[in-house]
VOVEXSE-119534 format. One record per residue (C-alpha): residue number from 1; residue in one letter; x, y, z. Coordinates in nm, 2 decimals. Layout:
BEGIN
+------+------+--------+--------+--------+
: rofi : minu :      u :      v :      w :
+------+------+--------+--------+--------+
:  NUM :    A :      X :      Y :      Z :
...
+------+------+--------+--------+--------+
***
This chain:
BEGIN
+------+------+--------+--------+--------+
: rofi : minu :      u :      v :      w :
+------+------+--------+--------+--------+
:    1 :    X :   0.05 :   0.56 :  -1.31 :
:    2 :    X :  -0.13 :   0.29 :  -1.52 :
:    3 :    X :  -0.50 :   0.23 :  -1.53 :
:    4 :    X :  -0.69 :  -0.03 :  -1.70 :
:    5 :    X :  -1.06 :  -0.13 :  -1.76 :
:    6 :    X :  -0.92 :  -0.51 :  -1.84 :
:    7 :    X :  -0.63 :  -0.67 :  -1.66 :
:    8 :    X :  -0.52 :  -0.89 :  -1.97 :
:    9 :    X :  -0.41 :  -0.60 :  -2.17 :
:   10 :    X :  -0.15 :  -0.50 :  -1.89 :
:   11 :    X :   0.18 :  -0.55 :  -1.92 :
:   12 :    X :   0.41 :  -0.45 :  -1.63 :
:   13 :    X :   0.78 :  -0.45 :  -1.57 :
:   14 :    X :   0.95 :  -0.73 :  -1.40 :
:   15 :    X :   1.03 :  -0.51 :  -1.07 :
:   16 :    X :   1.05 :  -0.14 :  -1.02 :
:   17 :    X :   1.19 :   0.12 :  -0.78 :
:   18 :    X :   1.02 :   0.39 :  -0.62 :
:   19 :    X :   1.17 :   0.72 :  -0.42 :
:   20 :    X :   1.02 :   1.00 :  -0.18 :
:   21 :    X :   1.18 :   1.29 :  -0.12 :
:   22 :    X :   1.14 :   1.41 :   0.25 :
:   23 :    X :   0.79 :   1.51 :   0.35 :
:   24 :    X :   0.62 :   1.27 :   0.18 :
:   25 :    X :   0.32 :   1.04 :   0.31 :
:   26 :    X :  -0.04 :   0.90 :   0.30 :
:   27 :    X :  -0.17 :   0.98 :   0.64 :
:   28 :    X :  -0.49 :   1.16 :   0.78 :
:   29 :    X :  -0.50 :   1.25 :   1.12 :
:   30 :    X :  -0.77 :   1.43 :   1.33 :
:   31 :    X :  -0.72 :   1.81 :   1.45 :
:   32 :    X :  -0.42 :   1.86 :   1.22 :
:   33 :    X :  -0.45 :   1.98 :   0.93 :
:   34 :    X :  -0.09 :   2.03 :   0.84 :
:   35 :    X :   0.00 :   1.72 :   0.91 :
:   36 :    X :  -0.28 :   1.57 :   0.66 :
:   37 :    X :  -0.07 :   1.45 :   0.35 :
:   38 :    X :  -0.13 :   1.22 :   0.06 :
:   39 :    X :   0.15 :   1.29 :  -0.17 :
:   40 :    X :   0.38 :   0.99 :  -0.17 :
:   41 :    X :   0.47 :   0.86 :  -0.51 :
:   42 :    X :   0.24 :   0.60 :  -0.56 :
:   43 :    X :   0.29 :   0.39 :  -0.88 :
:   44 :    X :   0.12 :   0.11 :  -1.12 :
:   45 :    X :  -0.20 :   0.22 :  -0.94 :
:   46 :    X :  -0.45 :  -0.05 :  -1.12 :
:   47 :    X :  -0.83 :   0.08 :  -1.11 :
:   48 :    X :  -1.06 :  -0.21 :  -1.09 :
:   49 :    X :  -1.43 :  -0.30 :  -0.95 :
:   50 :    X :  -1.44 :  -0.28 :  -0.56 :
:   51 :    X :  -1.66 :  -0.65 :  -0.54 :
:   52 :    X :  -1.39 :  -0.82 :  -0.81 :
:   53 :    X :  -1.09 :  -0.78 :  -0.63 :
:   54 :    X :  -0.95 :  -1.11 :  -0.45 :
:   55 :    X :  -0.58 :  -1.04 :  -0.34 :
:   56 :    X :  -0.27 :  -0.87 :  -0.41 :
:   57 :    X :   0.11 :  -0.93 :  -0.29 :
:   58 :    X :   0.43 :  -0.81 :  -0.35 :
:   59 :    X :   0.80 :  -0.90 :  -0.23 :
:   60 :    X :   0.94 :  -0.54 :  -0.10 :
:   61 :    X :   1.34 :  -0.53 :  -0.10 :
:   62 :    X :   1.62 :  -0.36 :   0.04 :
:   63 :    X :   1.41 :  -0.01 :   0.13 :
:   64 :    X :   1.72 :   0.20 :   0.24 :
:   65 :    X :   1.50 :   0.47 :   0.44 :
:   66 :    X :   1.63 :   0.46 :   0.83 :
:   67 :    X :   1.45 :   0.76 :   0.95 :
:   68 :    X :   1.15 :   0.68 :   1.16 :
:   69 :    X :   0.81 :   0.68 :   0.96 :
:   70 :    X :   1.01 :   0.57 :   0.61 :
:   71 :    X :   0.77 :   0.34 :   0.44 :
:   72 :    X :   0.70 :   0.16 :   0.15 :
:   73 :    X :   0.41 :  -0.08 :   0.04 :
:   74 :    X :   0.10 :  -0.16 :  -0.10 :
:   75 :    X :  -0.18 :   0.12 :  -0.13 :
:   76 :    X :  -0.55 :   0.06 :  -0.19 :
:   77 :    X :  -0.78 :   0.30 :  -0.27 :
:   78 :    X :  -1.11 :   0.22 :  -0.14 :
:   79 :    X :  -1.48 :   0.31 :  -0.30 :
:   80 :    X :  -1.28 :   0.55 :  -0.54 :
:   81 :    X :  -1.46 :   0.73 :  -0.89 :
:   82 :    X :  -1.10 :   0.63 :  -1.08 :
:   83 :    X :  -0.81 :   0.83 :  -1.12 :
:   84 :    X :  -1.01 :   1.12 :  -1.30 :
:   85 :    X :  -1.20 :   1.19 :  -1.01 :
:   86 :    X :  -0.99 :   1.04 :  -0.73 :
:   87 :    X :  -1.00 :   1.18 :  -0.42 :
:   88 :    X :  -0.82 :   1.01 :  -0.20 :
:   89 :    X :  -1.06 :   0.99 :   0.09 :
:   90 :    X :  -1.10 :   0.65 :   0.19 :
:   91 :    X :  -0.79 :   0.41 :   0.18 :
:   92 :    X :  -0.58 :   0.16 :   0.37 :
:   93 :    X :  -0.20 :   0.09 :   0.29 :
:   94 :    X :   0.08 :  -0.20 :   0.45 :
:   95 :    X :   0.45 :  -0.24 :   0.39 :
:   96 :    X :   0.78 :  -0.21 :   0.59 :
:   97 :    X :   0.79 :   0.13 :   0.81 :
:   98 :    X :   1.04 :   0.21 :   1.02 :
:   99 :    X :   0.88 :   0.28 :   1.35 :
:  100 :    X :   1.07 :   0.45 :   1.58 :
:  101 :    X :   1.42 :   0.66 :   1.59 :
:  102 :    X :   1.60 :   0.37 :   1.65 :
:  103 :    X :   1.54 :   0.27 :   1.28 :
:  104 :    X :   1.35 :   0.00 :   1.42 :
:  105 :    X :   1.18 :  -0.20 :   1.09 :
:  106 :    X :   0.84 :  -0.37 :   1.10 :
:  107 :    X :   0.54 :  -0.47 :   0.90 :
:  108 :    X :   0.31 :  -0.11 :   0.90 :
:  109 :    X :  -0.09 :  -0.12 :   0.83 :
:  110 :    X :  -0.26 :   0.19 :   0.84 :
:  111 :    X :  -0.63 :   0.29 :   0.70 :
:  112 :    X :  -0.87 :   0.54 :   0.69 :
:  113 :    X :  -1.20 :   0.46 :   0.68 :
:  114 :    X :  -1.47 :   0.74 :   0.48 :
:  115 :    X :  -1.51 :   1.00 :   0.70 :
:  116 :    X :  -1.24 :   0.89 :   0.93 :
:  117 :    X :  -0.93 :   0.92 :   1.01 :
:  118 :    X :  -0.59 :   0.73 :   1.00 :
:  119 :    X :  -0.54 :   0.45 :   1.24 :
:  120 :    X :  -0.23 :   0.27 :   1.30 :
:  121 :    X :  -0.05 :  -0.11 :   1.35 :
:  122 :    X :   0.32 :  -0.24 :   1.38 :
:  123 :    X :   0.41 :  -0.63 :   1.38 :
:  124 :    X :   0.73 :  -0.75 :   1.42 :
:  125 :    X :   0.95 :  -0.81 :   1.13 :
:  126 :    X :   1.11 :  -1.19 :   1.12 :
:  127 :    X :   1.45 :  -1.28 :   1.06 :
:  128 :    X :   1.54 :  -1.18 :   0.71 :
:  129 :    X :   1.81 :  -1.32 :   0.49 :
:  130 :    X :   1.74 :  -1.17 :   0.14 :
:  131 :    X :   1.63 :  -0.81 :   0.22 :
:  132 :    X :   1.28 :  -0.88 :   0.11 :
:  133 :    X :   0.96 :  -0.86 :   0.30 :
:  134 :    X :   0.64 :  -1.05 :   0.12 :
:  135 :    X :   0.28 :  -0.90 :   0.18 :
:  136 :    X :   0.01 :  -1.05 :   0.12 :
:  137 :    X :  -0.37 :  -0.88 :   0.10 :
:  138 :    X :  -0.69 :  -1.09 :   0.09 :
:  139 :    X :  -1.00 :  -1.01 :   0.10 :
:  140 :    X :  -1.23 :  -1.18 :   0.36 :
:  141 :    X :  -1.44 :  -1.44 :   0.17 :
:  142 :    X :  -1.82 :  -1.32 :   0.21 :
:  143 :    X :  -1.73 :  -1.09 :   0.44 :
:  144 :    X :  -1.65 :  -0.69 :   0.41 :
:  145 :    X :  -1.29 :  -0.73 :   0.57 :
:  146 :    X :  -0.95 :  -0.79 :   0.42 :
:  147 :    X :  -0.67 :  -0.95 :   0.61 :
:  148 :    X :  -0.30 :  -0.86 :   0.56 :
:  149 :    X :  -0.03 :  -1.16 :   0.61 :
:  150 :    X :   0.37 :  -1.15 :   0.57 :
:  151 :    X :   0.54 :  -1.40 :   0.42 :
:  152 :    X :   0.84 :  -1.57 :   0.58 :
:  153 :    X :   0.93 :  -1.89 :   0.39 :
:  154 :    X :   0.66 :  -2.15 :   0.48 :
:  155 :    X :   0.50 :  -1.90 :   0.78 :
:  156 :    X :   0.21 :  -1.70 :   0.69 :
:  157 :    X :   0.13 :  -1.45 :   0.98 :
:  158 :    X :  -0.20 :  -1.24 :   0.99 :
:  159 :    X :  -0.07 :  -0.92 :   1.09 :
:  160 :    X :  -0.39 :  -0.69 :   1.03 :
:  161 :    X :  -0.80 :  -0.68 :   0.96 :
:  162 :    X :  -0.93 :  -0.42 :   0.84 :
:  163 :    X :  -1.30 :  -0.50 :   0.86 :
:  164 :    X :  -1.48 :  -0.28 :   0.68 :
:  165 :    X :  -1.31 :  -0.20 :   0.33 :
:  166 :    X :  -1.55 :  -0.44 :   0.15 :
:  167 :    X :  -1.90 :  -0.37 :   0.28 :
:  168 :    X :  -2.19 :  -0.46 :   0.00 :
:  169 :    X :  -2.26 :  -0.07 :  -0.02 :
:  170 :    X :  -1.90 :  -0.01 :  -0.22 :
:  171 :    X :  -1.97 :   0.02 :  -0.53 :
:  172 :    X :  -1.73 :   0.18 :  -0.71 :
:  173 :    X :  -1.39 :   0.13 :  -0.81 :
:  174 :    X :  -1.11 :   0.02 :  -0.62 :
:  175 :    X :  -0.72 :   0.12 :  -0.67 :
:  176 :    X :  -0.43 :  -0.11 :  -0.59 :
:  177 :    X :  -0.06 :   0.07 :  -0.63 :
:  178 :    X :   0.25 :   0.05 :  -0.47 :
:  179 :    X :   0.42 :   0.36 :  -0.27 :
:  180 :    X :   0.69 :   0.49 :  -0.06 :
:  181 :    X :   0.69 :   0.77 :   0.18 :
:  182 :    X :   1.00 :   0.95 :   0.40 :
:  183 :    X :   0.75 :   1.19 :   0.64 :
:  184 :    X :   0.98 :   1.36 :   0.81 :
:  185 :    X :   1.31 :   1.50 :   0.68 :
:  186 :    X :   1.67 :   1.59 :   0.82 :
:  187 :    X :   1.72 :   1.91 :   1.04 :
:  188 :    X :   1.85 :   2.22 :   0.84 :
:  189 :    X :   1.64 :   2.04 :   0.54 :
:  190 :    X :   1.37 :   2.22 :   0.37 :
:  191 :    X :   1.04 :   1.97 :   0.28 :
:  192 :    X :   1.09 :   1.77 :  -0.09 :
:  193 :    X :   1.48 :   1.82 :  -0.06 :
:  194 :    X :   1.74 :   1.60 :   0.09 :
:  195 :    X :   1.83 :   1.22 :   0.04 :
:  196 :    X :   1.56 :   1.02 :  -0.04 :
:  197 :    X :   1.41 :   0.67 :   0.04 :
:  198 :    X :   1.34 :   0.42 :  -0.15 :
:  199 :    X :   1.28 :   0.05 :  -0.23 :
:  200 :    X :   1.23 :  -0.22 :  -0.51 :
:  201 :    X :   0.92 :  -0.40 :  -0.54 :
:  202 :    X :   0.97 :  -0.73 :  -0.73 :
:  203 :    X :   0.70 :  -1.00 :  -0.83 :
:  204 :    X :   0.35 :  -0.77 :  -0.82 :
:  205 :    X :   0.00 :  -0.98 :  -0.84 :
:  206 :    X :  -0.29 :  -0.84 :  -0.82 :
:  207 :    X :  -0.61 :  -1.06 :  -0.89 :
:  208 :    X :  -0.92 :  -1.04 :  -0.91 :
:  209 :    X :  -1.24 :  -1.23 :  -0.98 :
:  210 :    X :  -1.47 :  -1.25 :  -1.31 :
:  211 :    X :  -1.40 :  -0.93 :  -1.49 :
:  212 :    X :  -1.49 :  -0.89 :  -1.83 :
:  213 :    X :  -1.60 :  -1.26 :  -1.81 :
:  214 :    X :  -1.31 :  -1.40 :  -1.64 :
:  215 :    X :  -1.07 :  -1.47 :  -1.34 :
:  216 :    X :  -0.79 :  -1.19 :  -1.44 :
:  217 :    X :  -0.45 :  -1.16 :  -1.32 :
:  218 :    X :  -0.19 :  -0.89 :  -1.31 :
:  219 :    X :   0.12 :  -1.08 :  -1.24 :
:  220 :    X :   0.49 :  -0.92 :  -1.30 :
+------+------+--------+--------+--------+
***
């Protein structure tokens, strides 16, 4: 997990792989406490000031997971004190989720607002050639929303809001990482045991606006 209080001392690898083991998610619903989870792997989780952040995208390739709810994506932690203190109660997350038991793939976006709980969105995937699918988060300019896109060659398709992860009254820090999660797990499998998913995450930016003086950029 990397933190940083300045963005031009980062250096990140050129693309990386992540695995979950079964039973592992980021997902808070109402009235079930087992079934509230955030222990995915989540990885180059980059800590910077909610009201600098501008966008962040990723290419996400070749996830092998085919059991339904396999995912893997982008993660952002909203209003958090840092890693020290994180607690992991406000966030909102996109990537490629498989969505049904038809191993069924589509663009996921899921968030939890504070005090909430976990809502939930599928778009349809496009046509893909390479493996890859490209996500795209911006934030709403001088607004508190951010709007989620995919990438498909010259298309750029809104495929979520989420309106309030930006409000003036966020003050704090905000985390930006990449994940991937298998929630559920084979029959006769105990939890954390058994194949795992995963995926590679290639060309990672993350930018945001006049810190430390100027526009920064994570780029890998």
């Amino acid at each position: 997990m990397l933190i940083s209080t300045n963005p031009a001392n980062v250096t990140l690898p050129t693309n990386f792989t992540l695995h979950a083991l079964s039973k592992q998610d980021i997902w808070h619903p109402p009235e079930v406490p087992e079934g509230e989870e955030y222990n995915s792997p989540t990885y180059y989780v980059q800590y910077g000031p909610m009201q600098k952040f501008k966008s962040a995208r990723v290419s996400i390739c070749d996830m092998v997971g085919k059991m339904q709810y396999d995912q893997a994506g982008l993660i952002f932690l909203v209003n958090s004190q840092g890693l020290k203190d994180e607690k992991y109660e406000s966030w909102f997350k996109t990537g490629v989720e498989i969505a049904d038991k038809n191993s069924t793939a589509k663009v996921m976006a899921a968030a939890t607002p504070p005090g909430g709980f976990s809502d939930w969105g599928l778009f349809p995937l496009p046509s893909l050639n390479t493996g890859c699918i490209d996500i795209e988060v911006q934030r709403e300019e001088g607004g508190p929303g951010v709007f989620i896109y995919l990438h498909d060659g010259e298309t750029k398709s809104l495929t979520r809001l989420v309106t309030w992860a930006f409000q003036k009254k966020f003050d704090k820090m905000l985390g930006v990482g990449a994940f991937v999660s298998r929630h559920n797990w084979a029959p006769g499998d105990a939890p954390f045991t058994g194949e795992p998913n995963y995926a590679r995450f290639e060309g990672l930016m993350i930018d945001w606006s006049d810190w430390n003086g100027a526009t920064s950029h994570y780029h890998v």
